[in-house]
C-alpha positions in Angstrom: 11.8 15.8 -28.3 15.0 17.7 -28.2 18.5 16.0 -27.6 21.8 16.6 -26.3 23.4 17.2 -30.0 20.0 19.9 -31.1 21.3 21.7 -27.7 24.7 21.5 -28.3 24.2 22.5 -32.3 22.0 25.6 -31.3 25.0 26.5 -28.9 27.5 26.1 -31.5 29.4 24.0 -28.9 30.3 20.1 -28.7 28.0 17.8 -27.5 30.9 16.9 -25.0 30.8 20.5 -24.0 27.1 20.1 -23.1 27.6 17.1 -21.1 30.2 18.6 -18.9 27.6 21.2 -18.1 24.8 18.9 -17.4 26.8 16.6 -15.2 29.3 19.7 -13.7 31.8 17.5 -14.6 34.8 20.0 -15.8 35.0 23.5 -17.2 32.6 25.4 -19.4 33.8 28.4 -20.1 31.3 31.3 -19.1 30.2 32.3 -23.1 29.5 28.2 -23.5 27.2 28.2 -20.8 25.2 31.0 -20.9 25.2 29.7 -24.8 23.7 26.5 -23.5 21.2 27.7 -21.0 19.7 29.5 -23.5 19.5 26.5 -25.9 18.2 25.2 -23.2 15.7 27.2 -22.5 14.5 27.7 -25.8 14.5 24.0 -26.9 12.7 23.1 -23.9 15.1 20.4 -23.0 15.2 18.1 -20.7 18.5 15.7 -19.6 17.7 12.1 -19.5 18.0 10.2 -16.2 19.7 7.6 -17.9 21.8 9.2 -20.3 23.1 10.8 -17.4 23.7 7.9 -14.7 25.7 5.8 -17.7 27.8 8.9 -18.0 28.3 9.7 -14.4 28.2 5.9 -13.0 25.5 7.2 -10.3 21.9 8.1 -10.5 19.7 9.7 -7.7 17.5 5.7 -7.3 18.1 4.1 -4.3 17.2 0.1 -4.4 15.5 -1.6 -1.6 15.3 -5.1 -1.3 13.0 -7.1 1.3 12.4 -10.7 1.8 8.6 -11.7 1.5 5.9 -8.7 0.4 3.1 -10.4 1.6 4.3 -10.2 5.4 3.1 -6.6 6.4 6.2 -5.8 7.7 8.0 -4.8 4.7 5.3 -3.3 3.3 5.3 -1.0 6.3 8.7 -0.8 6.3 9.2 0.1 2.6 6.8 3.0 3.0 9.3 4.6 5.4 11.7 3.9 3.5 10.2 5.6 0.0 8.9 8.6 2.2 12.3 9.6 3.3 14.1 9.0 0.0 11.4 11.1 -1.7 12.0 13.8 1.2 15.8 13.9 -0.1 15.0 13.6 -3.7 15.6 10.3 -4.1 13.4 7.6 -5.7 13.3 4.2 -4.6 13.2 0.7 -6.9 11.8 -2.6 -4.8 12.9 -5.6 -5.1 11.2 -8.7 -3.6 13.7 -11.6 -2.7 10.5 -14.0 -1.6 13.0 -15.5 0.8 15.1 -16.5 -1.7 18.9 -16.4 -1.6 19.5 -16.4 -5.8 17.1 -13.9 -6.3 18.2 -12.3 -4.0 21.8 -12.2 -5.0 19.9 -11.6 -9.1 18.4 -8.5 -7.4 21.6 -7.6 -6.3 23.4 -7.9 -9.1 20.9 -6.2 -11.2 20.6 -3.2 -9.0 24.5 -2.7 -9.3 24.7 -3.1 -13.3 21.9 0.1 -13.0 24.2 2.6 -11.6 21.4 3.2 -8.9 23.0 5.3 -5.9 23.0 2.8 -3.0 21.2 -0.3 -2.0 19.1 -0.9 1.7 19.2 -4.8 2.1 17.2 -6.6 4.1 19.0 -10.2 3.5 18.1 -13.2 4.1 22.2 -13.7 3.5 23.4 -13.1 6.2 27.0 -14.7 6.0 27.6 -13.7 2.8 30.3 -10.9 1.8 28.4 -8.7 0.1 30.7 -5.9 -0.2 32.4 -7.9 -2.8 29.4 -8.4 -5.3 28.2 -4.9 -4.2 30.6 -1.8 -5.0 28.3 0.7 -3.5 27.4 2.3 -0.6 24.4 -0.2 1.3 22.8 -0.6 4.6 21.5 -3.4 6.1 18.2 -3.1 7.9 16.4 -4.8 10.4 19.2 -8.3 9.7 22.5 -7.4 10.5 25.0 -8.7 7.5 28.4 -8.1 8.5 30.1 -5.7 11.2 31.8 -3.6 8.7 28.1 -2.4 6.6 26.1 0.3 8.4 22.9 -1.6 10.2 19.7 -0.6 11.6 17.9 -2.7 13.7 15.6 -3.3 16.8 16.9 -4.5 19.7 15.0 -7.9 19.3 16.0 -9.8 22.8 15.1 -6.9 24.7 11.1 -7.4 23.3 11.5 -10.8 23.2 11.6 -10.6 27.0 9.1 -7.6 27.3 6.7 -10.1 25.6 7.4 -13.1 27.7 7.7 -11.4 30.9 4.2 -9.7 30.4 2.5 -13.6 29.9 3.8 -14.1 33.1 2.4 -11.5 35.1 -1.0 -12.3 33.6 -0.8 -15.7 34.7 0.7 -17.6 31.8 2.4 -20.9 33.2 3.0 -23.5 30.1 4.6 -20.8 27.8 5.5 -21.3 23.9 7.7 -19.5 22.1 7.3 -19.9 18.1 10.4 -19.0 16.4 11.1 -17.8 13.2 13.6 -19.7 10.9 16.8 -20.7 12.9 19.6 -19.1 10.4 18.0 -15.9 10.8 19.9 -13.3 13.5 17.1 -11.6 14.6 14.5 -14.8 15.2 17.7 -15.9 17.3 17.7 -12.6 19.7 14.0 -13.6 20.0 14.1 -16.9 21.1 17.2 -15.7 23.1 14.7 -12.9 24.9 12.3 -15.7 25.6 14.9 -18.1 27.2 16.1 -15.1 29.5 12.9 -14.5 30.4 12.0 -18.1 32.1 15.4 -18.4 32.7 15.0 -18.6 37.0 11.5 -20.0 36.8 9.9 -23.7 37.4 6.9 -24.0 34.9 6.7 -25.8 31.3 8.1 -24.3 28.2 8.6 -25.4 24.6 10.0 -24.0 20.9 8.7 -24.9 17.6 10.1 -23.0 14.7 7.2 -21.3 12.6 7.8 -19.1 9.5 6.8 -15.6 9.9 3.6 -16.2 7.6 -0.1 -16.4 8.6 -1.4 -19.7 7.2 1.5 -21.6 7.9 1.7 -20.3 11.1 -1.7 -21.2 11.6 -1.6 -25.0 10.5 1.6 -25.6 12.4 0.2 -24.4 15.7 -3.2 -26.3 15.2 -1.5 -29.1 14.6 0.9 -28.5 17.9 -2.2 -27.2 20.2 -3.9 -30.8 19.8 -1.2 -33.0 21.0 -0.2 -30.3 23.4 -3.4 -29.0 24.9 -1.9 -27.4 28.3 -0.1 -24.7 27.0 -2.0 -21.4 27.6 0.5 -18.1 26.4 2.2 -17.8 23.1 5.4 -15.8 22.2 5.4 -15.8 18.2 8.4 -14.0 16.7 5.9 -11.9 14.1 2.9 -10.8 14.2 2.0 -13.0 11.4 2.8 -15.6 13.1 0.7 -14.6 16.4 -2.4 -14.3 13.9 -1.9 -17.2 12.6 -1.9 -18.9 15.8 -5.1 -16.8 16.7 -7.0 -18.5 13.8 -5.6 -22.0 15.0 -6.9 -21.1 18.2 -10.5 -20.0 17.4 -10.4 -23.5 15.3 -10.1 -25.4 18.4 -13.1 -23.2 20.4 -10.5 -21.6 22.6 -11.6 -18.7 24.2 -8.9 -15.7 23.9 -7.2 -14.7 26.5 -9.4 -16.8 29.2 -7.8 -20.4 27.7 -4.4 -18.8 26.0 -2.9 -16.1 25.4 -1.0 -14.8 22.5 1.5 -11.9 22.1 3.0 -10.8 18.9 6.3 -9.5 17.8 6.5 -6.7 15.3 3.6 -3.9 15.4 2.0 -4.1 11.9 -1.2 -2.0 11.3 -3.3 -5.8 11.4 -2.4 -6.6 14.5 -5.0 -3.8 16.0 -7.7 -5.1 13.2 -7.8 -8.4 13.8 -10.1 -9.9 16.7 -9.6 -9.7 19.4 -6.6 -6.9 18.8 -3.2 -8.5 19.0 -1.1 -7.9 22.0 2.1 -7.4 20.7 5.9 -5.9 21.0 5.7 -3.3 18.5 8.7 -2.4 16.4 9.6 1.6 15.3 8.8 0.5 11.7 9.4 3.9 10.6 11.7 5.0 12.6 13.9 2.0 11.2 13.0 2.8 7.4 13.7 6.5 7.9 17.2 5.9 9.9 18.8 3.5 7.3 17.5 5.6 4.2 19.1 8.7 5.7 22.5 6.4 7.0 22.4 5.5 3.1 22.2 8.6 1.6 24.9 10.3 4.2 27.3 7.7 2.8 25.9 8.4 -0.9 26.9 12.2 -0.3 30.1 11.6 1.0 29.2 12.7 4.7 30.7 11.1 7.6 28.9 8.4 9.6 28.6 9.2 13.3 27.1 5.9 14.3 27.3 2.8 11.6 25.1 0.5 14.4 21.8 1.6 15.2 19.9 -0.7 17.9 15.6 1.0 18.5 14.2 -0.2 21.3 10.3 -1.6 20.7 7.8 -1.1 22.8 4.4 -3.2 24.5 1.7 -2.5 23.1 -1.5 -4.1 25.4 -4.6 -4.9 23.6 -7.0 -8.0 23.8 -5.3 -11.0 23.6 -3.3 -11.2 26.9 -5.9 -10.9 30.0 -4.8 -8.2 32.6 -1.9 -8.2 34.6 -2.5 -9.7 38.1 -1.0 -7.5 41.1 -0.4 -10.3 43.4 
């Protein structure tokens, strides 16, 4: 395989020459170049990625970072993400923080040391300064970091209370709402949507944090559903959540919706496999991973940021686990 010094020796020019006209970083005189193309050419050479990103401190790999793989979300959610680079010619590395604040901060850390372009973060940090471990551009997505670093996420209070009010027009009248985990921004909009929701009304209503996975999800609720046998609708945070407590609730011979009812919060593809299909307030998964990988790579290219807050509105999706909605 050919290297930099066989191109620049066929040339009969310095290798440092031949960097400069790989990386178009200062001037080749015209004779060097065409020199070099043909050298080039005839060598059949081709630049290494890395040589090149040590040399010019960036690279064209963008690193993505989300908290748990085995939610659906993110896998969702990365997809977008990888399309879009790809569209732009830009690969994309991920990283898999599990929840996990060191690894996350490892992944971090690591990702920088790599000279990779930018980084999307979907943090689990979300007090931390990262601009001051992170000297590149980055973009938070769907959990906002800090006001100053471009953000893209869904405007989670407004489907919190799309959700909430639809259990209530189908007759829902002991209403829980299972949260996700408490230091997270977004489960807080949620449970905020949920609270606005009931806000004027007389019935029963209760919270009980959840994390957004299915078989937790599922033994927390059927442990809940026992001691508290009147509630009939559920707001869960996630979808993985919601399916989880659809399992709890075929454990305990409930019939779906007649006995409860369960709506979901995020739009994964499972949510219309599962039985019955989960009701649900369904997210702009793509829309979110295509907006923050094209915020990044503006930023990347030097470009001017017209808007460094995005907010998506979700949207209802009605399948079989909410009965319909009564027009009385």
């Amino acid at each position: 395989m050919a290297t930099i010094s066989d191109v620049a020796k066929l040339a009969n020019v310095s290798v440092a020459t031949v960097s400069r006209y790989l990386n178009d970083s200062g001037y080749v005189g015209t004779k060097s170049r065409e020199s070099i193309e043909l050298a080039i050419k005839e060598l059949n050479y081709s630049p290494s990625e890395v040589a090149r990103s040590l040399s010019t401190k960036q690279s064209d790999i963008i690193g993505l970072i989300i908290p748990d793989i085995k939610n659906p979300f993110f896998p969702e959610l990365a997809r977008a993400v990888e399309d879009t680079a790809f569209e732009y010619g830009y690969t994309v590395i991920l990283c898999n923080s599990d929840e996990n604040a060191e690894k996350e901060k490892h992944y971090l850390q690591k990702l920088t040391k790599k000279y990779v372009a930018g980084i999307i973060l979907t943090s689990i940090i979300e007090q931390e300064n990262h601009r001051q471990s992170v000297n590149l551009p980055i973009v938070a997505l769907d959990r906002p970091i800090q006001s100053e670093i471009p953000t893209v996420t869904t405007n989670n209070q407004k489907g919190a209370r799309l959700a909430t009010e639809y259990l209530l027009q189908c007759g829902a009248t002991n209403l829980l709402c299972m949260s996700g985990p408490k230091n997270m921004t977004s489960s807080q909009a949620r449970v905020e949507g949920f609270k606005s929701a009931i806000n004027d009304k007389e019935m029963e209503w209760q919270i009980i944090e959840s994390p957004y996975d299915f078989e937790m999800a599922e033994k927390i609720l059927y442990d809940y559903l026992k001691e508290n046998p009147a509630i009939d609708g559920i707001f869960a945070c996630s979808d993985a959540s919601a399916i989880g407590a659809l399992k709890a609730a075929h454990r305990l011979h409930l019939r779906i919706p007649e006995d409860i009812q369960i709506v979901g919060f995020d739009g994964i593809q499972i949510g219309n496999v599962v039985s019955p299909g989960l009701t649900t307030v369904a997210q702009n998964i793509y829309l979110l991973g295509q907006t923050a990988t094209r915020l990044l790579i503006k930023q990347i290219e030097g470009k001017n940021l017209t808007e460094t807050s995005v907010c998506i509105d979700p949207e209802l999706i009605i399948r079989e686990t909410t009965r319909k909605e009564r027009t009385e």
